[in-house]
C-alpha positions in Angstrom: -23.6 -44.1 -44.4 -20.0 -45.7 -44.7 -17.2 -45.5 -47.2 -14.2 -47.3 -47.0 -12.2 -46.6 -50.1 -8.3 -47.7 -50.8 -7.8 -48.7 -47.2 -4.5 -50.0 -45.9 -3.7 -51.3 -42.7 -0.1 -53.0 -41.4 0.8 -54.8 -38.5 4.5 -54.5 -37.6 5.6 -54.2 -41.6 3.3 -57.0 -42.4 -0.2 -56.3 -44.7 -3.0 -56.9 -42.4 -5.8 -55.4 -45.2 -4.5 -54.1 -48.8 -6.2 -51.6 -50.4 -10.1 -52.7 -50.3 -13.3 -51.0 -50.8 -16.1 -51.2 -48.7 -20.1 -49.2 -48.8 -22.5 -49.6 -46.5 -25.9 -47.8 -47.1 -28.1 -46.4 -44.2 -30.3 -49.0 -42.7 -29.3 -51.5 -44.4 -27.2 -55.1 -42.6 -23.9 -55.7 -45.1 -21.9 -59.0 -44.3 -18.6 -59.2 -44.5 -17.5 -62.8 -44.6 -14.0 -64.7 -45.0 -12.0 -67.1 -43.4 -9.8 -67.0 -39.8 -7.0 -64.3 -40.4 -8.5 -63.1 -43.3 -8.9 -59.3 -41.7 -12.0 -59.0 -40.9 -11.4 -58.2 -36.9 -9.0 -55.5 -37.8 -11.0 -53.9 -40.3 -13.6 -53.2 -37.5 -11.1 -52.2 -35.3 -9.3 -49.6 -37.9 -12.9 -48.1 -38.4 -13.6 -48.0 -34.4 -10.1 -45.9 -34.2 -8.5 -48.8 -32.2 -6.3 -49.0 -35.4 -5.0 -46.2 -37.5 -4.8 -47.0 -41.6 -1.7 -47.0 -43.3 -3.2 -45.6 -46.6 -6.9 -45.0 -47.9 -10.1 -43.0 -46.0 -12.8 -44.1 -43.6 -16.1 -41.4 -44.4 -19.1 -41.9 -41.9 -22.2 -40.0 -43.0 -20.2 -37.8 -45.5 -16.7 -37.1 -42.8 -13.7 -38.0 -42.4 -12.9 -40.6 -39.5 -10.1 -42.2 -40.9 -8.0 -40.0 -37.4 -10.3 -39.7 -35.3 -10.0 -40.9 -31.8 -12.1 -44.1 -30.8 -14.5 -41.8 -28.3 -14.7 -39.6 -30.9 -16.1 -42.5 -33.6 -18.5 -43.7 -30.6 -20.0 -39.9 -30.1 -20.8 -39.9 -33.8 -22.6 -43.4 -33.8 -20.3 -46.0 -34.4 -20.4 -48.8 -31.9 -18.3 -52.0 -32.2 -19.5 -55.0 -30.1 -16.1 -56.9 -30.5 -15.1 -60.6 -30.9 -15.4 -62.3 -27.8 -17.9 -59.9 -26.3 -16.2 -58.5 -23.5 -18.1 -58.0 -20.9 -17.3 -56.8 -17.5 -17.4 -60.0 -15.4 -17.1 -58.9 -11.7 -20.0 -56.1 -13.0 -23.7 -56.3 -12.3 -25.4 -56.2 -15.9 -27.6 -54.1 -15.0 -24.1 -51.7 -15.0 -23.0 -53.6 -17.8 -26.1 -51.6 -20.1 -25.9 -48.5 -18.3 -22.2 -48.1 -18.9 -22.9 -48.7 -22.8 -24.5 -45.4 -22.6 -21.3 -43.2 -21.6 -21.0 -41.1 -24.1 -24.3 -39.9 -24.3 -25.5 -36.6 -23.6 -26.4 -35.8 -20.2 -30.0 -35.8 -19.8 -30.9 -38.4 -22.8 -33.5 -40.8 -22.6 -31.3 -43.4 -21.0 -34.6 -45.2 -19.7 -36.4 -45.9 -22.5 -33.3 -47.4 -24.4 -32.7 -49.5 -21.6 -36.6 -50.8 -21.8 -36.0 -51.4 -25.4 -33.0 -53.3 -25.1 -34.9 -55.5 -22.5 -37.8 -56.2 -24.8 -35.4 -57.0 -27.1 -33.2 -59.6 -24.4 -35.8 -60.9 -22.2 -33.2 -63.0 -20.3 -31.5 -60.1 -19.2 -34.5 -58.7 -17.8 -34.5 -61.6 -15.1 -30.6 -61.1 -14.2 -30.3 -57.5 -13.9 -28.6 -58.1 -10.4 -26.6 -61.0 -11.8 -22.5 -60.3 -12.0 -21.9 -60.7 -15.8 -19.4 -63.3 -15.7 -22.0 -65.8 -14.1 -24.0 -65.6 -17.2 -23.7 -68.0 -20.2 -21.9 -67.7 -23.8 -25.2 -66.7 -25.6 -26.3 -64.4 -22.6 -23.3 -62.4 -22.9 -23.4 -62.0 -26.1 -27.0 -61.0 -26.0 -25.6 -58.5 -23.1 -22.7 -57.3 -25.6 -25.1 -56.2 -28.1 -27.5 -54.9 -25.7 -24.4 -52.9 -24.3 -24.0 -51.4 -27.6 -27.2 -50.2 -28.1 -27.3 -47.8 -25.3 -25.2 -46.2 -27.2 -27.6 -45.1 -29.4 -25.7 -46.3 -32.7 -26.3 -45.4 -36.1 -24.2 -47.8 -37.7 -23.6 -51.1 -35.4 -20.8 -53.1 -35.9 -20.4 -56.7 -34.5 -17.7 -59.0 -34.5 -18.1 -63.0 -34.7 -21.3 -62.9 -32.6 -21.9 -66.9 -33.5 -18.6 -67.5 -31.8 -18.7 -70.1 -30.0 -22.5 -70.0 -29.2 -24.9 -73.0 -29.8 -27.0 -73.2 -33.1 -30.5 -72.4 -31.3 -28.7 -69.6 -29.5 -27.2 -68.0 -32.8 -30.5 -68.8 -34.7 -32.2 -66.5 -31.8 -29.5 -63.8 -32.1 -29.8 -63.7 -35.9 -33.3 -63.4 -35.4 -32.9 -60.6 -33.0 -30.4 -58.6 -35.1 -33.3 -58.5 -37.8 -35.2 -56.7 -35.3 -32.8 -54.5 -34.6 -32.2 -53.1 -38.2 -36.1 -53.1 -38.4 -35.8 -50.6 -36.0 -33.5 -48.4 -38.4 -29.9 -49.6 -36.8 -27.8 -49.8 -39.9 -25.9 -53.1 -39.1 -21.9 -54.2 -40.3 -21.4 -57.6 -39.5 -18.3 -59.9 -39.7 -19.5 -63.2 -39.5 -17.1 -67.2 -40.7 -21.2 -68.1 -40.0 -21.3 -66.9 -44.1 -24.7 -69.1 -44.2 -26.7 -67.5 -41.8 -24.7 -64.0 -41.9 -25.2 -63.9 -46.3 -29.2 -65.0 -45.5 -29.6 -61.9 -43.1 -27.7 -59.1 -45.3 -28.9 -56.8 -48.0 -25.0 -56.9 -49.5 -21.9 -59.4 -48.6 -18.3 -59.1 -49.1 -16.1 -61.8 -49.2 -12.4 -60.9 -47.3 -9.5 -62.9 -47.6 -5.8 -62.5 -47.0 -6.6 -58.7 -46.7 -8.2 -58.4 -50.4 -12.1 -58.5 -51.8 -12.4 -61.5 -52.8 -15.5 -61.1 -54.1 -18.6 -58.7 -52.9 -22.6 -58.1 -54.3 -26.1 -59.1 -53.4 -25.8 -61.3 -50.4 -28.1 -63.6 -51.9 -26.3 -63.9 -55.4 -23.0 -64.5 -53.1 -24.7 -67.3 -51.3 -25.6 -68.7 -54.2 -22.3 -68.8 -56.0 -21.1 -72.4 -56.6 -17.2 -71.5 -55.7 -18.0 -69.2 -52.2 -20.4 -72.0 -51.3 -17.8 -75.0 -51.4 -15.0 -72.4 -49.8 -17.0 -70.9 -47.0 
């Protein structure tokens, strides 16, 4: 579904990512894993269009995106649920969801996603009224994610979404991310959680300074005596 291949990005003359290589197949959940700095924020961000590649290409289902504008990347199913999740704090969340859903055609089944999304987050459910910034850590996150799937994506892309969150809230969000690519959401996540994040994925890469460090089955990854005492 994605191919990242030879991709360059710089920050003010300085190498943020040099020259790495990157697949993710359809409906599958591929980690990508590394340390603080090592990248992993701004490759999601050169793929959502936020930032534009020095060298390489970005193809989404066969095209070209390395260009494109970020509403452009969105209306062919990308979504990025960033680091930090973002919500809109002085908005309901109730408008929080429904604005996730922008970008989609006039007339879709806006509804029924937003049913789905509440099956999947009970909590929000109860505090549809509730002004976002009210709720907690792990219900915002749960309302980032939820955000981003009224947008319909085909490929989901979510940044740190452990950060900061208690272990029984990010056990419940893992657990709920495994639902959501059992519902055919092809997932890219960007996880310092490598545990949890390498248990959930299909494939793992391991980003750092910029460069693939390493990358296969998650599970031989986990496994590896080196990225196990270094992540």
């Amino acid at each position: 579904m994605l191919e990242i291949s030879g991709l360059h990005v710089s920050y003010r003359g300085s190498a943020a990512i040099s020259g790495i290589d990157i697949a993710v197949p359809q409906g599958e959940l591929v980690a990508v894993i590394g340390p603080n700095g090592a990248g992993k924020s701004t490759l999601l961000r050169t793929i959502s269009g936020l930032v534009r590649p020095t060298l390489g290409k970005i193809a989404f289902e066969g095209r070209d995106i390395s260009g494109a504008r970020p509403d452009q990347i969105v209306r062919r199913g990308i979504v990025h649920v960033p680091e930090g999740r973002m919500v809109l704090s002085r908005m309901t969340v109730r408008d929080n969801l429904l604005l996730g859903a922008y970008a989609r055609a006039r007339g879709a089944p806006i509804q029924s996603d937003l049913d789905f999304v509440l099956a999947l987050f009970p909590r929000l459910a109860e505090r549809m009224g509730q002004l976002a910034g009210l709720l907690s850590g792990g219900e915002q996150q749960m309302l980032a994610i939820g955000r981003g799937l009224m947008a319909k994506p085909k490929l989901l892309m979510l940044d740190e979404p452990s950060l900061g969150l208690a272990p029984i809230v990010v056990r419940r969000i893992f657990e709920i991310l495994k639902d959501i690519r059992g519902h055919g959401v092809t997932i890219l996540l960007v996880e310092q959680n490598a545990r949890d994040a390498l248990a959930l994925a299909e494939h793992g890469y391991v980003l750092d300074l910029g460069v693939i460090a390493a990358s296969g089955h998650a599970s031989l990854l986990a496994s590896d005596p080196m990225i196990r005492k270094t992540y």
